[in-house]
C-alpha positions as CSV (number, residue, x, y, z in Angstrom):
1,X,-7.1,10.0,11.2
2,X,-5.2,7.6,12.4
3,X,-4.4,8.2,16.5
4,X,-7.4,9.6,17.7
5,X,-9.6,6.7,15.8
6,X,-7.0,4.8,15.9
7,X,-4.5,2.9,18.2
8,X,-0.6,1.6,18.2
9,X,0.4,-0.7,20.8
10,X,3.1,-3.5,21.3
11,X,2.2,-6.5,23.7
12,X,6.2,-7.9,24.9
13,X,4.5,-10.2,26.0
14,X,3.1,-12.0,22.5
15,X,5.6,-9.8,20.4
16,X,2.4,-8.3,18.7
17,X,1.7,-5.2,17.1
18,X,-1.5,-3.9,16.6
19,X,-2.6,-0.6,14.1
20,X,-6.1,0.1,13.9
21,X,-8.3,3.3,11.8
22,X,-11.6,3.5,10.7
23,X,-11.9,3.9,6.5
24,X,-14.3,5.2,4.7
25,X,-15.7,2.9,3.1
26,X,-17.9,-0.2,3.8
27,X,-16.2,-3.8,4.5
28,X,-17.5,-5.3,1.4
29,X,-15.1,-2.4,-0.4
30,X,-12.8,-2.6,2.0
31,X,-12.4,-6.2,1.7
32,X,-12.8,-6.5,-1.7
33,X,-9.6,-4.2,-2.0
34,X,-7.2,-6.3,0.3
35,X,-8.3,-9.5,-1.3
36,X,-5.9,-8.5,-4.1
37,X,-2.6,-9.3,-2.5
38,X,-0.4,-6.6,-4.7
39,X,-2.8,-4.0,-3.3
40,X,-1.2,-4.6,-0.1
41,X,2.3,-3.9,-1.1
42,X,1.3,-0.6,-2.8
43,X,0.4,0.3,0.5
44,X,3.1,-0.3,2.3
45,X,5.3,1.4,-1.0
46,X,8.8,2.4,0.1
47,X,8.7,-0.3,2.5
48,X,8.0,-3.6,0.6
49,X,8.7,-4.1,-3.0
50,X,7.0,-7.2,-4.6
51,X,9.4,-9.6,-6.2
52,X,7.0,-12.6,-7.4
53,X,3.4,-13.7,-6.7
54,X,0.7,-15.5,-7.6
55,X,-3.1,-15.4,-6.1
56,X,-2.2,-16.9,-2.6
57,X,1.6,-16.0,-2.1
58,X,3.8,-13.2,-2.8
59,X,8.0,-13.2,-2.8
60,X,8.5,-9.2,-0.8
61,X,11.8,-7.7,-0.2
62,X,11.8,-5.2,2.9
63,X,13.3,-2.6,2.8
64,X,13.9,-1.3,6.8
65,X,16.2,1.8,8.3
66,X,19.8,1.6,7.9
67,X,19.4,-0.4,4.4
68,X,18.6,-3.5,6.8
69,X,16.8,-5.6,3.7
70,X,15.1,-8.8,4.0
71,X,13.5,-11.1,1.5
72,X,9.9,-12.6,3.0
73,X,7.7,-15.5,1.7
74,X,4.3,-14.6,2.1
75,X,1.0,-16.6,2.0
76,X,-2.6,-15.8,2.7
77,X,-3.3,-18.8,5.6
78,X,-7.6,-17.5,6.2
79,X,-10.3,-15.5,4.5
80,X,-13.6,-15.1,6.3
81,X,-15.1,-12.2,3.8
82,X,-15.5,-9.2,4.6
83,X,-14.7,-9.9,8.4
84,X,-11.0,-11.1,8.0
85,X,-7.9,-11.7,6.1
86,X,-5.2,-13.7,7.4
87,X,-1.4,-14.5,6.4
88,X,1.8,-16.1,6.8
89,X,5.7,-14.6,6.5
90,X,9.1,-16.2,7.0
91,X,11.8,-14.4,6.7
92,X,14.6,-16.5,6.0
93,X,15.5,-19.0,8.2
94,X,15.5,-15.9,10.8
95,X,11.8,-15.5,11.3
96,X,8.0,-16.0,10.9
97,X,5.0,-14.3,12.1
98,X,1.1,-13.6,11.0
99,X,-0.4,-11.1,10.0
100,X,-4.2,-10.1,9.8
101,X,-6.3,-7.7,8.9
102,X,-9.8,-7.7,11.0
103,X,-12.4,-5.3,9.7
104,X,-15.6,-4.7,11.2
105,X,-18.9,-1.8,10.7
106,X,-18.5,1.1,12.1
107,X,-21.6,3.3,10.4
108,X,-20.8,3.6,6.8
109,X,-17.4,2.9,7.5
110,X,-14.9,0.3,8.9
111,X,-13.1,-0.3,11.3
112,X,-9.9,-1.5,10.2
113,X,-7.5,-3.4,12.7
114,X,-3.7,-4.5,11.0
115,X,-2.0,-6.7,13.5
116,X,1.2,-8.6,13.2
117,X,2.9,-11.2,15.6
118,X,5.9,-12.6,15.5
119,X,5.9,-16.5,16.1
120,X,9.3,-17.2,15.7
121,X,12.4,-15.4,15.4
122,X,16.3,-16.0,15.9
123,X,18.1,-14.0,17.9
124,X,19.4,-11.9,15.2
125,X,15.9,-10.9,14.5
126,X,14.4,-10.7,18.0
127,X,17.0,-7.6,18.8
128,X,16.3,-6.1,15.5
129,X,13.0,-6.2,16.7
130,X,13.7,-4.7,19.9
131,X,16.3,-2.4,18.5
132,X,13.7,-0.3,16.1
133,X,12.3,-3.3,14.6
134,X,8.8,-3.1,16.3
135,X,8.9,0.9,16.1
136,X,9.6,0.4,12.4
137,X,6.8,-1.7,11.4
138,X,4.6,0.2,13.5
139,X,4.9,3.1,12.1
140,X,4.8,1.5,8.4
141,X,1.3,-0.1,9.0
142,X,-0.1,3.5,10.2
143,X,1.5,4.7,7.3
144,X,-0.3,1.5,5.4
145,X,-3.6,2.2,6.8
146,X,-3.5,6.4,6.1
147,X,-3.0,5.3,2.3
148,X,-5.9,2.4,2.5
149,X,-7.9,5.7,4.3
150,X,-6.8,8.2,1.6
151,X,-7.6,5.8,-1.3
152,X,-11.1,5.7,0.2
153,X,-11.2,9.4,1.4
């Protein structure tokens, strides 16, 4: 369950959002699961559709509240099997942050940490972001991580 395992917090501060829940299954699975970058937008369905890809980058269109859609360029930047995964997205000419996912033992389990931060964002972005933005993704990577958990459960 993803609340009382798990966490949601925003930093102002480094513009970073941070989702965490323990799956179960080991990291090795776990891992092995998120190294296939389509798996990611499957769990983040209803939110991101995947418009192109290859092994290392993927072309996404978000889909946000309000029909607010944007078209991201994504591309894995660090792998450090089965510890962390680590990638790239600009949005336009508006915005680019990172995102990682940092999984670690917990039992038979993991521990399962999604964190985004936004680097860089114009000012169009930056009060999306504070107008729902950060809320909205928030809740979309619980929402990611209860469908990693439930394909595992």
């Amino acid at each position: 369950m993803i609340g009382s395992r798990g966490r949601a917090r925003s930093d102002r501060g480094c513009r970073r959002i941070v989702v965490s829940a323990v799956v179960p299954a080991p990291p090795e699975t776990v891992f092995g699961y998120l190294s296939v970058l389509d798996n990611h937008w499957e769990l983040m369905a209803g939110s991101v559709q995947r418009l192109d890809s290859d092994d290392s980058w993927s072309l996404v269109r978000l889909s946000g509240p309000f029909g607010i859609r944007r078209t991201a360029h994504t591309r894995l930047m660090e792998a450090d099997p089965p510890r962390l995964m680590v990638g790239s997205a600009e949005v336009g000419s508006g915005a680019r942050g990172t995102v990682s996912w940092s999984l670690a033992p917990a039992g038979a389990s993991t521990h399962v940490e999604l964190a985004a931060t936004v680097d860089c964002a114009a000012l169009r972005e930056r009060l999306l972001l504070e107008l729902g933005g950060r809320a909205w993704f928030r809740r979309r990577f619980r929402h990611a991580l209860s469908e990693l958990q439930r394909r595992f459960g």
